[in-house]
C-alpha positions in Angstrom: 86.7 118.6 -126.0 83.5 120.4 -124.2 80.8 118.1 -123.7 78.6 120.3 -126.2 81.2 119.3 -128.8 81.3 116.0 -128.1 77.8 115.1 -128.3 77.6 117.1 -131.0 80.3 115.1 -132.8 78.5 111.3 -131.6 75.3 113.0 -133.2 76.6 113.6 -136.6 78.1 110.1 -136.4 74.8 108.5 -135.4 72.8 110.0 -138.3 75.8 109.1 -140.7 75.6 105.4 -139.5 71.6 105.7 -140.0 71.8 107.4 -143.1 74.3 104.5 -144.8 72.0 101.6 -142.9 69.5 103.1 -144.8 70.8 103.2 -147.7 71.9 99.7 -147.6 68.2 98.4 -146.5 67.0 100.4 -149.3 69.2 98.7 -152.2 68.5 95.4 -150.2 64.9 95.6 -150.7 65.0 97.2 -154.4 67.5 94.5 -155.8 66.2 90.4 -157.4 69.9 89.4 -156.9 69.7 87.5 -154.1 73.8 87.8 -153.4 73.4 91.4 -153.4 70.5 91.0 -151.3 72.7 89.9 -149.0 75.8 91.9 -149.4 73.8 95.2 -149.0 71.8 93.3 -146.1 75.0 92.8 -144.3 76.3 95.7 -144.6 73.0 97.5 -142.8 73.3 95.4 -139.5 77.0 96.2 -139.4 75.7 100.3 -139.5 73.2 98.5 -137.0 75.9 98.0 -134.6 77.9 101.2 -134.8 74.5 102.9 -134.7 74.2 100.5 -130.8 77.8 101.2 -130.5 77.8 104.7 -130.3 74.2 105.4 -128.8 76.0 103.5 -125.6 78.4 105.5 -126.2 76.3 108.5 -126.1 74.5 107.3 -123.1 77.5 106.9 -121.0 78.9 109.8 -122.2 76.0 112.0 -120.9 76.1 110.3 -117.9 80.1 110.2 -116.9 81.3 113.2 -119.3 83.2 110.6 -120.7 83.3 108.0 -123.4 84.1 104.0 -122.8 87.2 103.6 -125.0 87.3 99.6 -123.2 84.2 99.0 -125.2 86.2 99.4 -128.7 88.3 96.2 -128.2 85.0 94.1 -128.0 83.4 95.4 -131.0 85.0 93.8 -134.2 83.9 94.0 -137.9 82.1 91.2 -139.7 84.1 89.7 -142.3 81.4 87.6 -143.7 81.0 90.6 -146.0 84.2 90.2 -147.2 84.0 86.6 -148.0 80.6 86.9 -149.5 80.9 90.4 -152.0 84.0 89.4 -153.8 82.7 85.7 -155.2 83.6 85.3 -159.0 79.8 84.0 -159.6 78.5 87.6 -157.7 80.9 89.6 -160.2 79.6 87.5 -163.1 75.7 88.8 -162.0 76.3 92.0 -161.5 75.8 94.2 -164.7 78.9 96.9 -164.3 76.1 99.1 -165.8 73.4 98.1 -163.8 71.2 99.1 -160.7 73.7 96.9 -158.4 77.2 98.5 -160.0 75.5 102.1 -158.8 74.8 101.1 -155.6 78.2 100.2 -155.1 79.4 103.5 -156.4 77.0 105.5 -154.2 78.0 103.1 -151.3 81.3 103.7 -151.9 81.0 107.8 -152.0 79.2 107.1 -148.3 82.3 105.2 -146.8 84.6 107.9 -148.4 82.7 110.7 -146.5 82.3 108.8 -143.3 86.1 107.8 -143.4 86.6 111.5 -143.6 84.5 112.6 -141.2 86.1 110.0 -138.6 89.7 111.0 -139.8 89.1 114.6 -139.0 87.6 113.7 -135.8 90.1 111.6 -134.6 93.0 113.8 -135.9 90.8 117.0 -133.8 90.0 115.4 -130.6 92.1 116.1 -127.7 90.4 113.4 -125.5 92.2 110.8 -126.2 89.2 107.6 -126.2 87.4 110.1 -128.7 90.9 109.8 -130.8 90.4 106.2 -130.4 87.2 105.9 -131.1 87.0 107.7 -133.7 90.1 106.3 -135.3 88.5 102.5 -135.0 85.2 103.9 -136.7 87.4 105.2 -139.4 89.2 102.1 -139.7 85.8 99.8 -140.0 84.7 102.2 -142.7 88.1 101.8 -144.4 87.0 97.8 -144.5 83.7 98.7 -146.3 85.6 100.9 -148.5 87.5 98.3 -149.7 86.2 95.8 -150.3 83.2 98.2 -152.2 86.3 99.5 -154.3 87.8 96.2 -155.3 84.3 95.3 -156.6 83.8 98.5 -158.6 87.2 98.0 -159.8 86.7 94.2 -160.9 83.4 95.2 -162.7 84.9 98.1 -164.4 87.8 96.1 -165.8 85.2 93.1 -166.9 83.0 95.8 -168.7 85.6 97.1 -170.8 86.9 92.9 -171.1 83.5 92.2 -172.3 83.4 95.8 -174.9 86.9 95.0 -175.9 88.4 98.2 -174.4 91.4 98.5 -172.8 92.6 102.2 -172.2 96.4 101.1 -172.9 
């Protein structure tokens, strides 16, 4: 790929990384559950470090006309999140109607796009450490995505528990 196109690409991923670390700060700050407090808290300083992850990249890039594919096997998701956002209490405070239960479904639309966006990039690149790059930030979103999915799903299935509706 021409330089032009790859910094063009890193660009678009940096404002999608502050755009969901937003986002996440955001809900942080707006909820009074303290759990999802946390969860959404989390997940900003994990956008925190692809946003550090790929302004290095960025800045090496400009410099070498190259990216630092070394660099991917060092940076390695957080699964606190993971062991934290799927607690039975957490589902139990989290109205599947509520504030929280949107916020997932927004955050959820957000990983979808930025899996997307990655996928495409990876699949397009003919550099192969922008494949590789872009392939791991796809796969990090895939983590997010998950475990936001399994949530929504576990609320969805206790709200129609609690209404007595079962669509079968």
């Amino acid at each position: 790929m021409t330089e032009t196109k790859t910094t063009e690409i890193l660009k678009m991923a940096l404002l999608m990384e502050h755009r969901g670390k937003a986002f996440y700060k955001k809900v942080a700050e707006q909820t009074d559950n303290d759990e999802i407090k946390n969860i959404f808290s989390i997940m900003a300083d994990e956008e925190q470090i692809h946003i550090d992850f790929l302004s290095e990249q960025f800045a090496y890039y400009k410099k070498n006309n190259k990216l630092q594919p070394e660099k991917l096997s060092l940076a390695k998701a957080d699964d606190s999140i993971a062991n934290t956002i799927l607690s039975d209490d957490l589902k139990k405070k989290i109205s599947a109607s509520g504030y929280e239960a949107a916020a997932i479904a927004a955050a959820i639309d957000m990983e979808k796009k930025a899996i997307a966006v990655y996928s495409e990039r990876a699949e397009s690149a003919t550099d192969q450490s922008e494949k590789e790059l872009y392939q791991w930030l796809s796969n990090w979103e895939k983590d997010h995505l998950q475990i936001l999915a399994q949530l929504d799903k576990e609320l969805m299935e206790q709200i129609w528990y609690d209404n007595s509706f079962w669509p079968f």
